[in-house]
N, C-alpha and C positions, 0 to 999 in steps of 0.2 A: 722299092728302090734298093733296099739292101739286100736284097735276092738278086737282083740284076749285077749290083757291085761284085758280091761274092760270085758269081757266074763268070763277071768277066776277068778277076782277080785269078781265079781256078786255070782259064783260058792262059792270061796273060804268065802264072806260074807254071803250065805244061808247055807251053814254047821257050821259057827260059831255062827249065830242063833238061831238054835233049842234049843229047849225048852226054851227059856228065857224067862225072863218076860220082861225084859228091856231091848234093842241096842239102843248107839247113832253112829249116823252114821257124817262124819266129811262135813259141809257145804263145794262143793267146791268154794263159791266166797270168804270165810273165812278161807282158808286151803294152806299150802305151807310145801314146806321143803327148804334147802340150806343150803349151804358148803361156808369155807370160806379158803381159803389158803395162810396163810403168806410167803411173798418170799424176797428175796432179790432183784431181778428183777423188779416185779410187783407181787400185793397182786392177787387173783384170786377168784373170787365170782360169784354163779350164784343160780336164782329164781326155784323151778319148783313148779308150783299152780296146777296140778295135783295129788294132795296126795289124798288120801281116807283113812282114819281112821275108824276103828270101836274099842266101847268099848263099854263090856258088866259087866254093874256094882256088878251082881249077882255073878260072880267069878273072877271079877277085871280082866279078858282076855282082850288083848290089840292087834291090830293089824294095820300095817299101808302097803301101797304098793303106789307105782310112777314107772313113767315110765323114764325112763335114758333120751331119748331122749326131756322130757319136762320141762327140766333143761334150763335155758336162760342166756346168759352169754353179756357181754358192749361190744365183740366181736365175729364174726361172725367165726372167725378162731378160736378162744378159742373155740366155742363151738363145731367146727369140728374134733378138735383135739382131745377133750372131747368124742365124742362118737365113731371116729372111731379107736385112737390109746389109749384109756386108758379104758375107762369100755366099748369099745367095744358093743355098746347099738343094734347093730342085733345081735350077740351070742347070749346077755345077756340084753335084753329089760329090764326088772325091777328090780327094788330092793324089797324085803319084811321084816318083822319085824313079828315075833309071841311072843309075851311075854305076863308076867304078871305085875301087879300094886303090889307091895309087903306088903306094907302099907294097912291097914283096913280103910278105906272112908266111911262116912256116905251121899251118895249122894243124899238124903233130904234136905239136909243142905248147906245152901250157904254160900259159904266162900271158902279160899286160904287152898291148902293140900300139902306140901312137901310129892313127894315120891321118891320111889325106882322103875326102869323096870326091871326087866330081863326077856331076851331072846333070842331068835336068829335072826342073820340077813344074809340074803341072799342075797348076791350081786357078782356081776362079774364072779359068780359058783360058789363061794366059800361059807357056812355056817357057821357063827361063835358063839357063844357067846357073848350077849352086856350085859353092866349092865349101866344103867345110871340115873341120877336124874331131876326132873321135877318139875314141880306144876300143879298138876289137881285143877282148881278151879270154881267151880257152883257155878251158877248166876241163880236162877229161873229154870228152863227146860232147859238151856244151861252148857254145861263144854268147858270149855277151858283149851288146853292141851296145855302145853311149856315145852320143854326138849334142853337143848343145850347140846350135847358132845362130843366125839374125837374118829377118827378113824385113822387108822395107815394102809394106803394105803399098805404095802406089806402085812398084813395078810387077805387081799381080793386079795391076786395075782394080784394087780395093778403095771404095775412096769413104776418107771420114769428113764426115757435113762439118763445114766451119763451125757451127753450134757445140759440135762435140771432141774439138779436138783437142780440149783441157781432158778431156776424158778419157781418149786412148791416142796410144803414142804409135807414133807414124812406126817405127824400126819396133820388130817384138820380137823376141827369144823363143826360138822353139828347141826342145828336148826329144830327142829320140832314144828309147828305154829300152834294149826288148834281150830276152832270150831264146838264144835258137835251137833246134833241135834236128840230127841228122833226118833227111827223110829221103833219101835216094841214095843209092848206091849199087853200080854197073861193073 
């Protein structure tokens, strides 16, 4: 499953390449995503250091993908629960993100850049529309991407069994972490 992903991630990162002058592609020992779920129960949180990011500064295209299953949880049940009864991660092995940087960046320039994403995101089979804010900030030949924001688990057809929803909270925070690193240049 995660030979297929990385196949199709490879695929989906050579067609976002063409013609550019410039991709940074996201280092993975410096890349993560995670969710955070306030509950009354227990709070719920978990790691996945498999993210792949690419950003291509020429038309501020932004893309990111993980795999469901490399999400890591303080519990080995939570995380079972997590792939088999809620996103489902054989149906629905990854999540994707296609969007833009909305804001004009000067990526020459080192320094902290509030922005705007939009785009879509793909998760659990469902396509949505995200809009969310961040800080892309260059540091020499590095950016580093931070976006923290909310999603609303029924508008990805996630559903939580009335039994459990002291348990995990409908809207959860997700964290996008990653640093990038040039990898084309025309």
């Amino acid at each position: 499953m995660i030979k297929l992903f990385s196949t199709a991630l490879f695929a989906m990162v050579t067609v976002f390449t063409v013609n550019a002058q410039v991709v940074f592609k996201s280092k993975p020992e410096a890349s993560s995503i995670s969710f955070f779920s306030k509950a009354t129960m227990e709070d719920i949180d978990a790691v996945n250091k498999r993210l792949s990011v690419v950003l291509r500064p020429a038309t501020n295209d932004i893309l990111f993908g993980v795999t469901m299953t490399g999400f890591k949880f303080k519990s080995a049940l939570m995380e079972t629960h997590f792939n088999e009864t809620y996103v489902e991660s054989d149906k629905f092995p990854t999540c994707i993100f296609k969007g833009k940087v909305i804001d004009k960046i000067d990526y020459l320039k080192d320094g902290e850049n509030k922005v705007t994403v939009k785009g879509t995101m793909e998760l659990h089979g469902v396509t949505k529309e995200i809009e969310a804010t961040g800080t892309i900030t260059i540091i020499g030949k590095e950016i580093h991407v931070l976006s923290v924001f909310k999603i609303k688990l029924a508008d990805f057809k996630i559903e939580v069994p009335s039994n459990k929803l002291t348990s995990i909270a409908e809207v959860i925070d997700i964290t996008v972490d990653a640093t990038l690193i040039e990898i084309i240049k025309k």
